[in-house]
C-alpha positions in Angstrom: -13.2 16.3 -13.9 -12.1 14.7 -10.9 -10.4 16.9 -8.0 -7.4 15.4 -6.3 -6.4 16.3 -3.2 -3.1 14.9 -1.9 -1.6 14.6 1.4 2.4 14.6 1.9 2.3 16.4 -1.1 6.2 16.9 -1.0 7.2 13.8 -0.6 8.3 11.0 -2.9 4.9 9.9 -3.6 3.0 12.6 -3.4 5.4 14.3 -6.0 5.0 11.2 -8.2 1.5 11.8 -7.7 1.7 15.6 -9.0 3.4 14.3 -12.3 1.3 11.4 -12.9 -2.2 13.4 -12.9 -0.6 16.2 -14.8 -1.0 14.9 -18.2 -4.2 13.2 -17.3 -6.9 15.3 -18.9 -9.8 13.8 -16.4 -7.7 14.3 -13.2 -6.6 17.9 -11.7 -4.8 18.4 -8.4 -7.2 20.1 -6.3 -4.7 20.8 -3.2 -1.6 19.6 -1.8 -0.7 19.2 1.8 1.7 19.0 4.5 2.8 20.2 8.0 5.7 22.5 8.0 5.6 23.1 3.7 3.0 26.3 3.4 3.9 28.3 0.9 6.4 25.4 -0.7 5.8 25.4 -4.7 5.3 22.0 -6.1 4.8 20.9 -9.7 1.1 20.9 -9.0 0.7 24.3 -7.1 1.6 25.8 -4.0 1.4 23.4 -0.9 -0.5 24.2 2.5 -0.4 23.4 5.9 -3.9 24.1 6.5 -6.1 20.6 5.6 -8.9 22.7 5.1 -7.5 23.7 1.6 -8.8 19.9 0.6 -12.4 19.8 1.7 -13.5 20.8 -1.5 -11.7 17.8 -3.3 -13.4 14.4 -4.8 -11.0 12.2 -3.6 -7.3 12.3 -1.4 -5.0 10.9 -2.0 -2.7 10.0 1.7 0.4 9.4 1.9 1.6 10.7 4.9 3.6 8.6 8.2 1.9 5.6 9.4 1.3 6.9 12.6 -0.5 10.2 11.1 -2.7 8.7 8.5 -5.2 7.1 10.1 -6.3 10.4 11.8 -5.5 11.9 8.8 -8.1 9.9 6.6 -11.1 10.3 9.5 -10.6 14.4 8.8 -10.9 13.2 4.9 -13.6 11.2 5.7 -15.2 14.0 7.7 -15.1 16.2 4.3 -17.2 14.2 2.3 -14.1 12.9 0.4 -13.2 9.3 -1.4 -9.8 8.5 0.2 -6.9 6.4 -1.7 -4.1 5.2 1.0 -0.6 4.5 0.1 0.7 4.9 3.2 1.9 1.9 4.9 1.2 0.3 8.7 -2.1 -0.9 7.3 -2.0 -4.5 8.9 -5.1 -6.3 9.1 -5.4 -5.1 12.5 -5.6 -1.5 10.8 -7.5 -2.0 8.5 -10.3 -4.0 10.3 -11.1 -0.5 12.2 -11.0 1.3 8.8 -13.6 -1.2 7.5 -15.8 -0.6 10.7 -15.3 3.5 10.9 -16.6 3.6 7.5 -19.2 0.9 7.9 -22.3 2.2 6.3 -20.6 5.0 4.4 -21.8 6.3 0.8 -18.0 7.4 0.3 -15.2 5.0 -0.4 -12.0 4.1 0.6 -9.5 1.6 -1.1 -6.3 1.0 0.3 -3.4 0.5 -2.4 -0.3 -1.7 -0.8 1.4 -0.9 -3.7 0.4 0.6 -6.8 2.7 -1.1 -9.5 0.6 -3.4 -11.3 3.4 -5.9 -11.5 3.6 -5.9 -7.8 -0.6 -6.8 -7.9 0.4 -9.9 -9.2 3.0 -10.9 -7.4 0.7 -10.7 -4.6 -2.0 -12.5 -6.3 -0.2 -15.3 -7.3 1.8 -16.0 -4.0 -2.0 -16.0 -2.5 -2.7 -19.1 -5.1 0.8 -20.6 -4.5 0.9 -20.3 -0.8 -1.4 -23.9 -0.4 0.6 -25.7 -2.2 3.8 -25.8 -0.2 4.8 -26.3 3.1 6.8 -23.7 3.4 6.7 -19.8 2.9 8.8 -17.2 3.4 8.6 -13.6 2.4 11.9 -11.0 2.3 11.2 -7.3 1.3 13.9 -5.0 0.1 13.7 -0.8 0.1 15.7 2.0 0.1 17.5 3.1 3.6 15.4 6.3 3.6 11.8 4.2 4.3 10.6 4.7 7.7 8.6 1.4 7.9 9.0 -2.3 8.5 7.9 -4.7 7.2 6.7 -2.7 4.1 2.9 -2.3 3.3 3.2 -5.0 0.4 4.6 -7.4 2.8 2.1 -7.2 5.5 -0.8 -7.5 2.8 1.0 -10.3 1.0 1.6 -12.1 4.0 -1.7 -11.3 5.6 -3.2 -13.0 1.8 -0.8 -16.1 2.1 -1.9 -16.5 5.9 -5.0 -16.9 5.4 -4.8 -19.1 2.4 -3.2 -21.4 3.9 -5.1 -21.6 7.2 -7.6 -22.5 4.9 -6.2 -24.5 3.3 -5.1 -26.6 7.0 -1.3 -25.7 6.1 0.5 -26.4 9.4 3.2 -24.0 10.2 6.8 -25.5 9.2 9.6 -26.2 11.6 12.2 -23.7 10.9 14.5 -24.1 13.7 16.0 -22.4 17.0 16.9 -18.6 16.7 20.4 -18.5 17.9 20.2 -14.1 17.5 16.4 -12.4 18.2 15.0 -12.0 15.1 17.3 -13.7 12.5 14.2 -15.8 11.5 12.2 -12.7 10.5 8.9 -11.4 12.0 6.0 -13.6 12.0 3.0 -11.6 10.2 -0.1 -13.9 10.6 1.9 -17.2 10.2 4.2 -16.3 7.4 8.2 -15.4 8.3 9.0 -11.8 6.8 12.7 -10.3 6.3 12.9 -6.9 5.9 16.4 -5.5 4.4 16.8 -1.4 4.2 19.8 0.1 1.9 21.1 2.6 -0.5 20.9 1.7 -4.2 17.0 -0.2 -3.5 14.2 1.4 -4.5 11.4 -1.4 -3.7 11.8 -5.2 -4.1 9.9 -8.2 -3.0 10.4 -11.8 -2.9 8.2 -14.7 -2.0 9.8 -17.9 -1.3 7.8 -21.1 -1.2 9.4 -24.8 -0.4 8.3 -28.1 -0.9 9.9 -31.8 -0.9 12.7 -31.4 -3.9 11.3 -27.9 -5.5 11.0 -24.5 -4.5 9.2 -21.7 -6.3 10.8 -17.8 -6.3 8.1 -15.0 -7.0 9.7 -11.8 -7.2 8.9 -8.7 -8.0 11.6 -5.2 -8.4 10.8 -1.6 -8.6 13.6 -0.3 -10.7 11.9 3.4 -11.1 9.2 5.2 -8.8 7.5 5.9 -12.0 5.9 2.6 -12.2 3.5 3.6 -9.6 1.6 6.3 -12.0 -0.9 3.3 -13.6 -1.9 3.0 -10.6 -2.3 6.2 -9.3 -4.4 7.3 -12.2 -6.4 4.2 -11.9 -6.8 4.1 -8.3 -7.9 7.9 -8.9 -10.5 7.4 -11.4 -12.1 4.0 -10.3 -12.8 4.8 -5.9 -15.6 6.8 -6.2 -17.2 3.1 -7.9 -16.1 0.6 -6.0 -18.8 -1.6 -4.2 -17.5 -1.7 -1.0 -17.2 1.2 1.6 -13.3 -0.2 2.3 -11.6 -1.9 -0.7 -8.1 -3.4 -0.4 -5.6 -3.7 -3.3 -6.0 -3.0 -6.9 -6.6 -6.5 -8.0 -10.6 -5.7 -8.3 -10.1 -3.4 -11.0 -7.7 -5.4 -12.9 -10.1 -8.3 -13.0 -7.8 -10.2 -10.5 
């Protein structure tokens, strides 16, 4: 039996997390946490603000602020605990300190962009496409509620698309003179990314990739929250096994 621990229990992930391990008969939530909730009941027990009530969990799940979680996930780390993050802000920036804080480590920590397996391959194949045109764009789509832009799919499909074409010798494309700051999106390691925040979105992301007489749409939407729970469950029962002391993306254990 594997003992979950989640962080930002209350929130919309962390809830989703609560449902998804509850029918799961290898997976139990070991403790659920969050600044400001002790005492709040949740569907998988009573919430504390006290991390100490998840030192004796196998593995934590964090989903807390961007700007929390990284200190969040060295206390994890500290406990002897495998850590799953969903939170977003992990740029490659981020997560090259992550790979050299747990350099060396017996524990393991895999960092999930986005845990619907549809949106795994929408990634992985805009990585394969990206090459082969001379242009790329990326615009991401959420609810007006998300704190964060660009999303944590965008920066790691952009960061994947970046480098394959760098590789690749894919000179950047002439897009023109910004008339308004920012109407030409944020540049995230060579790739333009458009981020668009409003009510009735959940999560949606669209790669678009030009070439001479053709372009090529890859697209993914999130029309439920519930989508996530494969992902969960598998990100929860596969960390402890992965090779690598950091692991990014879920595309390992799909075979991707």
């Amino acid at each position: 039996m594997i003992s979950v621990g989640i962080s930002g229990a209350p929130g919309r992930m962390g809830l989703l997390s609560q449902a998804a391990i509850e029918p799961v008969e290898d997976l139990v939530v070991g403790g659920l946490y969050a600044p400001g909730h002790d005492g709040e009941r949740l569907s998988g027990g009573t919430c504390s603000d006290d991390p100490e009530d998840l030192r004796r969990c196998d593995v934590i799940l964090e989903f807390t602020h961007p700007e929390v979680a990284p200190f969040n996930v060295r206390r994890w780390k500290s406990f002897g605990a495998h850590v799953v993050i969903g939170a977003s802000g992990y740029d490659s920036s981020r997560i090259a300190r992550l790979r050299d804080e747990w350099a060396g480590s017996d524990q393991r920590c895999l960092v999930v962009p986005n845990f619907a397996l549809g949106s795994v391959l929408m990634m992985r194949f805009a990585e394969m496409a990206a090459p082969l045109f001379a242009a790329a764009e990326i615009i991401e789509m959420h609810h007006e509620q998300k704190r964060d832009a660009p999303s944590g799919t965008a920066l790691n499909t952009a960061a994947r698309m970046g480098r394959a074409r760098r590789e690749a010798g894919i000179p950047p494309s002439d897009r023109g003179r910004e008339l308004e700051d920012g109407a030409l999106g944020a540049d995230v390691e060579g790739i333009p990314v458009h981020s668009v925040r409003a009510p009735g979105l959940v999560a949606h992301q669209e790669v678009i990739l030009g070439g001479v007489g053709e372009y090529l749409t890859i697209r993914h939407d999130t029309t439920d929250r519930f989508s996530f729970a494969a992902g969960i469950v598998l990100a929860l029962r596969s960390v402890s096994s992965l090779e690598e002391p950091v692991t990014v993306g879920l595309d390992g254990l799909l075979g991707l």
